[in-house]
C-alpha positions in Angstrom: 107.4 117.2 -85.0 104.6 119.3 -84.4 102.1 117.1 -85.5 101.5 116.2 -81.9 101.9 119.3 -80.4 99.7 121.2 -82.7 96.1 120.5 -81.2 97.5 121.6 -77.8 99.1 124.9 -79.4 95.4 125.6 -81.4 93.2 125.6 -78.4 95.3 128.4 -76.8 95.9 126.1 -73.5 99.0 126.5 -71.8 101.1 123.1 -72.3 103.7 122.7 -69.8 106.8 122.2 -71.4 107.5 119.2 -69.7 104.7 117.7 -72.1 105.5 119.4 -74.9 109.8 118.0 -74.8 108.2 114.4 -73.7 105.9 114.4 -76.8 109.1 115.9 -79.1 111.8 113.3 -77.8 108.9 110.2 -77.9 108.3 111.5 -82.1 111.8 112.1 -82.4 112.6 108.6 -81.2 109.9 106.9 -82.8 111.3 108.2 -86.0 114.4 107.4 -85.5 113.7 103.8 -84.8 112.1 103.5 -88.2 114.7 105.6 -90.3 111.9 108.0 -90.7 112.7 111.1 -91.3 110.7 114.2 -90.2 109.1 117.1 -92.2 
């Protein structure tokens, strides 16, 4: 999940977690409409 998440995390910004569930559920969707599963 984090693959996303991580640049914002790494540059010490404050990410509001609005952002940070919208980018989880769009991965989490996207993976689940290719049968991917996550690491």
């Amino acid at each position: 999940i984090g693959k996303k998440i991580k640049p914002y995390m790494e540059t010490g910004q404050y990410v509001p977690n609005e952002i940070v569930i919208s980018l989880m559920r769009h991965e989490l969707g996207a993976a689940k409409d290719k049968n991917v599963l996550l690491d």
